[in-house]
N, C-alpha and C positions, 0 to 999 in steps of 0.2 A: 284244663277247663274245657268242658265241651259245648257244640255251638248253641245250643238253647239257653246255656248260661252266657254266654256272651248276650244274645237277646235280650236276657233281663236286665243286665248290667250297664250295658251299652246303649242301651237305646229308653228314651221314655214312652211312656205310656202314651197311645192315639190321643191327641185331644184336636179334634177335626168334626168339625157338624155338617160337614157334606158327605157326600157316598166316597168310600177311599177310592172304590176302583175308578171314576173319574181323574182323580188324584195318579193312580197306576198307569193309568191308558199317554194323560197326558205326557207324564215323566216319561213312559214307553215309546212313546211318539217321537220326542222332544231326541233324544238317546238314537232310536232308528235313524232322524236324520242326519245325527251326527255321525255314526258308523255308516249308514249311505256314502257320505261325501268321501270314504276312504278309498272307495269304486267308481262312483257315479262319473269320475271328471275322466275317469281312463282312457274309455271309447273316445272321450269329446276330443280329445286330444289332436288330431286329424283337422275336426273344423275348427279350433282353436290357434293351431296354429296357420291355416287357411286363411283365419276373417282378420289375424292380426298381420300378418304376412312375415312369420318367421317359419323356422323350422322345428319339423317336428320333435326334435333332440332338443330344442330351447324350450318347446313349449311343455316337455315333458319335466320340467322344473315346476308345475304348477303342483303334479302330485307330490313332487319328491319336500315342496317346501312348507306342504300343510305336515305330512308324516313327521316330519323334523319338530314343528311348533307342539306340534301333537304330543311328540313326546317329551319336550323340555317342560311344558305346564304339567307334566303328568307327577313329576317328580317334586310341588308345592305343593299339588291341588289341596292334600291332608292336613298341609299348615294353612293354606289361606280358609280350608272350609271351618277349621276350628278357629279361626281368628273373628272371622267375617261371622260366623253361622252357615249352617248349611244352605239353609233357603236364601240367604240374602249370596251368596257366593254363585248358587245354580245359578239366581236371576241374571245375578253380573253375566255369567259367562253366557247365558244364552242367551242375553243380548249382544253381545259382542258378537256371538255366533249369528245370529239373526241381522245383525244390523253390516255386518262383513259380507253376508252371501249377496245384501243387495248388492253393496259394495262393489264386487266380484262380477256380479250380473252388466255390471255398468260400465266396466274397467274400460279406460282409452286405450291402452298399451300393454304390455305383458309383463313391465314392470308395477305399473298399476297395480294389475293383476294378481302379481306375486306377492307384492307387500299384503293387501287385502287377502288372501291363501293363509299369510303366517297367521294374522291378525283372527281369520278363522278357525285355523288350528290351534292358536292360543285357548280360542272361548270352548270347541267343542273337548278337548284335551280335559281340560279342568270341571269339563260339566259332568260327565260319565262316569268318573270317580266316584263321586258323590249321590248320585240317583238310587242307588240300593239303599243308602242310608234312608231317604225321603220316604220310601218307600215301606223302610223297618216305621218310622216313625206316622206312617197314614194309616197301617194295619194290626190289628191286635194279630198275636204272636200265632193264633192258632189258623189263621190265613195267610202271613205272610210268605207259606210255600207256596199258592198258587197264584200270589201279587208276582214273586219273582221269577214264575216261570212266563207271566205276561213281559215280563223283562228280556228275560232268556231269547223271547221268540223274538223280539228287536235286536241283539247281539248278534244273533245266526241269520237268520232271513236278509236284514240290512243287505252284509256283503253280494247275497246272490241277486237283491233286484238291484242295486249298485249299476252293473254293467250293459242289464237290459232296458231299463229306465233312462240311463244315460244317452244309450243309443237312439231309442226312439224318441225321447225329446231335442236331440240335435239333427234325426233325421227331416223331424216333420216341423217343428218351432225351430229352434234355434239353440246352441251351447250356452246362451246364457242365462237359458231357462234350467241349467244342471246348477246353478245355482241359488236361481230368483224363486224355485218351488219351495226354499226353505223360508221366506218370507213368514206366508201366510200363517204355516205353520208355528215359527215361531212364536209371533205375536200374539196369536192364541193360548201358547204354553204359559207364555210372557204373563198374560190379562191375569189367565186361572189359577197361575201357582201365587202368584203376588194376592188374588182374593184370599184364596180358599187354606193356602197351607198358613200353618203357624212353625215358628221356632222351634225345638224341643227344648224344655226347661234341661237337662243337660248339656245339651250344646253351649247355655250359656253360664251356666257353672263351669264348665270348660272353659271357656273364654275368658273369667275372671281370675285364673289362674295367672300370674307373670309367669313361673315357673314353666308354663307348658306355650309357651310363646315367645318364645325365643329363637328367630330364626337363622340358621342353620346357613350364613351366604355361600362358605366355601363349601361345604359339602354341595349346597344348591348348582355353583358353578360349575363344581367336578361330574355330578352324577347328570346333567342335563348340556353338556361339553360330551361327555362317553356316549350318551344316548343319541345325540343330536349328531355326530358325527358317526357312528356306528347305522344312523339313517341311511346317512348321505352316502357311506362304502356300498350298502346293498343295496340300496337302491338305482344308483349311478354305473355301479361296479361292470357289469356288463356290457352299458354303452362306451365307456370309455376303455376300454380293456382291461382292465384293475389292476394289477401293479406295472401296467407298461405303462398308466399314464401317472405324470406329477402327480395331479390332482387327488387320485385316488390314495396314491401311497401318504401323501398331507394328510389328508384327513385321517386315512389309519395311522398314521403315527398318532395323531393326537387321539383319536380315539383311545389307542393302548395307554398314550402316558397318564388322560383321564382317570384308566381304569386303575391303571398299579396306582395311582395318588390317593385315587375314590376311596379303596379298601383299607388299609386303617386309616385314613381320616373317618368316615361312618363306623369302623366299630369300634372307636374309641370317645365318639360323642356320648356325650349323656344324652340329647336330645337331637339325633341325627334326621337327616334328613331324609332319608329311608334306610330303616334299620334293618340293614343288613345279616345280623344276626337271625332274624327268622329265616333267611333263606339256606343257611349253615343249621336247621335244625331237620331232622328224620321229616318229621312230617309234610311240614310248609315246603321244606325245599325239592319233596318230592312232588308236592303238588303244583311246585313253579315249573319244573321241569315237564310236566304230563302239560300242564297250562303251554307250554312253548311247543310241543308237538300236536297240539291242538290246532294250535291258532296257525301253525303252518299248514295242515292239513286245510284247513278251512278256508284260509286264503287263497290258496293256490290250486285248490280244483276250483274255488267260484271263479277265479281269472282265467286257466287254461282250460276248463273243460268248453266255455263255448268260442275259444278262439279254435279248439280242436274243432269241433262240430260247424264251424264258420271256414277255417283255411282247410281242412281232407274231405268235410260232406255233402260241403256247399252249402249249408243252410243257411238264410238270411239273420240277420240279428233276431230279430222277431221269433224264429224257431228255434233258435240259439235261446231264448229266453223261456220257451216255452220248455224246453229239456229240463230245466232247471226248476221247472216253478212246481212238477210235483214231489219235488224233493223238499221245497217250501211247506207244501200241505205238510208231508208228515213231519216235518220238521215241531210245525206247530202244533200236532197231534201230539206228538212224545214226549213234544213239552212239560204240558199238565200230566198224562200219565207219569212220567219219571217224579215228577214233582211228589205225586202223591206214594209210590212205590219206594221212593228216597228216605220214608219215614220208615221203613219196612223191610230196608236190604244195605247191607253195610256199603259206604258210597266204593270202598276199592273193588268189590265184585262186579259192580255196577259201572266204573271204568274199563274193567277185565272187558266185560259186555261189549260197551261199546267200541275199543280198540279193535277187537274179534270183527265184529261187521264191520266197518270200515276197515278195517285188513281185506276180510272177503271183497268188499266193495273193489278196493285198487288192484287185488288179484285180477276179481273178472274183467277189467280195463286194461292188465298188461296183455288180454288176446284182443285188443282192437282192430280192428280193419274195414275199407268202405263201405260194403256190404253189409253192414248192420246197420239196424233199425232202427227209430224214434227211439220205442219202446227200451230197445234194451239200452241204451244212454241212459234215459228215462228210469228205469228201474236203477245202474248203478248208482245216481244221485240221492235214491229214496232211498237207496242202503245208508247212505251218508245221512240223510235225514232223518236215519233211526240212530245212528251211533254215537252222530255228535251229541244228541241232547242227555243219552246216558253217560256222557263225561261233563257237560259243561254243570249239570245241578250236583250231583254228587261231589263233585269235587271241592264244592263250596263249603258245605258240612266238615270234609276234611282238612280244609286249609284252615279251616276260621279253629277250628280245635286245639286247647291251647295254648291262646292268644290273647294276651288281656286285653279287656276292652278298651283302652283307651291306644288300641294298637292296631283297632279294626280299620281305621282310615287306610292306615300304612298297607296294611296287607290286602285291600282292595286295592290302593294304587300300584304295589307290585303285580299281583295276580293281572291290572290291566296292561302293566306294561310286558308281561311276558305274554300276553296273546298276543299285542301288537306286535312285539320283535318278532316274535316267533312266524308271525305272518309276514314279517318284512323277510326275515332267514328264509322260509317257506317258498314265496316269491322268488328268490334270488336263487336258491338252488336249482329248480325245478327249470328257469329260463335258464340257467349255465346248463344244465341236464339235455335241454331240446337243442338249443344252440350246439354242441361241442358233439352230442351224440349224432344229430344228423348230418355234421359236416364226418364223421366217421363213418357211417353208415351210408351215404351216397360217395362215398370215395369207394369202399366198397362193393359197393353194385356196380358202378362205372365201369371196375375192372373185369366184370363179368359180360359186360356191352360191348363187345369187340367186331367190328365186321366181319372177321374168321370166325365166329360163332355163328355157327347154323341155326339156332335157338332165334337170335338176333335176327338172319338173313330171313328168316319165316313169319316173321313178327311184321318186320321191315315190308317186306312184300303186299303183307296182307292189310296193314294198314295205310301203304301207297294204296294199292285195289281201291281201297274205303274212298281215298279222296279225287280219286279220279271220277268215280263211282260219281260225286257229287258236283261234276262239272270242270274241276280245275286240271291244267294241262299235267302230263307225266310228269317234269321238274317241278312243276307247283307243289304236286299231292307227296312228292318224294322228300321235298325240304322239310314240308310239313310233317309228315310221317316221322322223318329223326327229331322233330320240335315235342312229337306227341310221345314219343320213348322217351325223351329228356324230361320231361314234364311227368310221365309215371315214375321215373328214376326219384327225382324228387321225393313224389308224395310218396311213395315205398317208405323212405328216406326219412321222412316226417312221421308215419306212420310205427317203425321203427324207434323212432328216440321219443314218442309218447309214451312208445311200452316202458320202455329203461327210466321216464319219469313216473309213473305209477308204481314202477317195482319199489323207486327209492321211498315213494309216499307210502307205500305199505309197511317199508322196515322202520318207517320214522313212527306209522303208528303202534307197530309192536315191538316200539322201543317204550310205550306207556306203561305195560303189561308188569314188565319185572319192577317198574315204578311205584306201581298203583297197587304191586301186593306187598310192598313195607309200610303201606300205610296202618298206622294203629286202628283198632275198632274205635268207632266214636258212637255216642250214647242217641237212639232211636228214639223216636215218637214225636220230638219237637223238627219244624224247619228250620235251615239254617238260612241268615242271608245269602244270599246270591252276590258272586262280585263282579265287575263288570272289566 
């Protein structure tokens, strides 16, 4: 079945008397915040745990506890939005979303805090799922490629003002406005989708079903127990040392025993809790896999490129944000073009595409070093902003191809859960890659810094000179001088195990490639949903 016929099948006819793309913008809006808040809290982290008076390692539970909630609703959202209705299921959750961030804003304590985080990642987990459907149902079919690429630009963009917006609302306001800005917002989403949108008469023909409501608890507990704990490994895993502490190896245990239980429990359900089975087919399960190198890729240069640009260039947050933000623009640029080109070029050419630049992109990033410019930062993120949006719309077409309609829930909440993991993976490799590579890498230099080194003793001299030069006594400017070698040692150092983290983001994205050309051809002219 290919995705235009899913469209027909799947989704009813607009019946909406307002403009849809009000309807688009809002749902878009509503989605950015929620994929904001997967970044926004990172930076705040510092005054976070500053204003509550813990430490930073405590307070870094705040991200790891929404990721976790995040992904355990992700694994119902398809049963509750067929149960409930879609519209009536988004409201729930972005009220819970909405009404958690004030929550969160207000929190006394960091327990507080945390409970309201889950409570958040409950509502934003289970709202995102569902917004592409809202979206099939506000737009007749011969628009909904360019409703979903207004989608698209909320999925991508999100992460990258995440960590710029974050900073400078706790530089200049306060951390608890990385929360309280989702307020307004939501309430707004809140007013207009409860006016304006309707039901689809299918959704509740679905609902009248017993047959298709029937909820799944063990598979529920297995597959959101694997994911919830598979959180907690990558995300924690580095700060605690990952199998040298309990902690870590607990949760992996249970993660694994999750997993071997999960798998035939789900593919031996009639009505599983996510059907597994699509992921075990050619098409879909190549498209989960490109979805998981994706989403790695995307996470983890929006987190490390402006900590690069902040801990080797010196840049302030503010121009750490600014590197970033013309890769936004084309981000959103390529949005609508792909959109429209996606009816016109088979989607696995048009992954090939994008994998290639973004290859290029972490190529020219493995020659990093101080001496470069805004500009060329600048330009490698615009490569990125050209390649991701050539994988995130095509690949939709290709996943949804197939697929019976009453199976599109399901494979919009896999395709979301393998961005996220893949972005948790993403994350977790990339900080083990900087971490383990520059303690490699300045043990190496060290050994070439030796006082019998003439290189050294010339170095030595002339940056004594420098600080004498500047007022301070001979022993003053001499201490300093070995403080100021140790300190280029370093960033060499750091400098170094960025390259070795881009080499790996390059082989991760042209691991897409050999992916992306098993994909069958699927039938042009019509859009396909977009999944989130």
């Amino acid at each position: 079945m290919n995705a235009a016929a899913i469209d027909a099948k799947g989704f009813s006819t607009p019946n909406v008397t307002v403009n849809p793309w009000l309807i688009a913008i809002v749902v878009a809006l509503a989605s950015f915040m929620e994929v904001l808040d997967t970044t926004i809290a990172n930076v705040a982290l510092p005054y976070i745990a500053g204003g509550m008076g813990v430490s930073e390692d405590e307070a870094s539970w705040v991200v790891t506890t929404y990721l976790v909630s995040n992904a355990i609703i992700l694994t119902a959202s398809g049963f509750l939005a067929r149960t409930l209705g879609r519209k009536t299921f988004f409201l729930i959750c972005l009220g819970i979303f909405t009404v958690s961030s004030i929550l969160c804003g207000f929190a006394p304590n960091l327990n507080a805090l945390l409970l309201f985080r889950i409570l958040q990642g409950l509502g934003g987990g289970g709202m995102v799922p569902v917004a592409q459907s809202i979206l099939a149902d506000a737009f007749p079919p011969a628009k909904r490629g360019q409703a979903f690429a207004v989608f698209g630009i909320a999925v991508v963009v999100a992460p990258v003002v995440g960590p710029t917006l974050g900073g400078w609302l706790s530089d200049n306001l306060s951390w608890h406005w990385c929360f309280l800005i989702n307020a307004p917002v939501g309430v707004f989403a809140i007013a207009l989708i409860a006016a304006v949108l309707q039901e689809p008469a299918t959704a509740k023909a679905k609902g009248a079903q017993p047959q298709d409501n029937r909820f799944d608890f063990i598979g529920f507990a297995l597959v959101a127990t694997f994911l919830g704990a598979l959180e907690v490994v990558l995300d924690r895993g580095l700060e605690d040392d990952w199998f040298a502490s309990p902690f870590i190896i607990t949760f992996a245990a249970i993660c694994a025993a999750a997993f071997v239980l999960m798998i035939p429990w789900e593919m031996t359900r009639r009505n599983p809790m996510i059907d597994l089975r699509m992921v075990a087919t050619r098409q879909f399960g190549a498209c989960f896999l490109v979805m998981l190198a994706t989403g790695a890729i995307l996470l983890a240069t929006t987190q490390f490129l402006p900590q690069l640009v902040q801990q080797d260039f010196g840049y302030t947050a503010t121009w750490a944000g600014l590197v970033l933000s013309p890769g936004g623009v084309v981000t959103m640029m390529m949005m609508f073009a792909v959109g429209r080109l996606a009816a016109r070029v088979q989607p696995k050419y048009l992954i090939v595409a994008g994998a290639l630049v973004i290859a290029a992109s972490m190529y020219s990033m493995t020659n990093v070093y101080g001496d470069l410019g805004f500009w060329f930062m600048a330009r490698s993120r615009m490569l990125i902003g050209v390649g991701l949006p050539l994988i995130f719309v095509p690949i939709m077409a290709a996943s949804y191809d197939g697929i019976p309609a009453g199976k599109t829930d399901q494979a919009s909440a896999l395709i979301n859960a393998a961005r996220n993991t893949g972005g948790s993976i993403g994350v977790s490799i990339v900080s083990n890659v900087l971490t383990h590579r520059q303690q490699f890498h300045q043990s190496r230099l060290v050994e070439q810094v030796t006082p019998s080194s003439p290189q050294y003793q010339d170095t030595l001299h002339q940056v004594t000179d420098f600080f004498v030069a500047q007022g301070n006594s001979l022993a003053q400017a001499h201490q300093q001088a070995i403080q100021w070698i140790g300190q280029q040692v370093q960033t060499q150092a750091s400098f170094l195990s960025y390259m070795d983290a881009f080499w790996v983001l390059m082989l991760i994205s042209l691991s897409a490639i050999p992916l992306a050309l098993t994909l069958r051809k699927v039938k042009l002219g019509g859009p396909a949903p977009m999944g989130h």
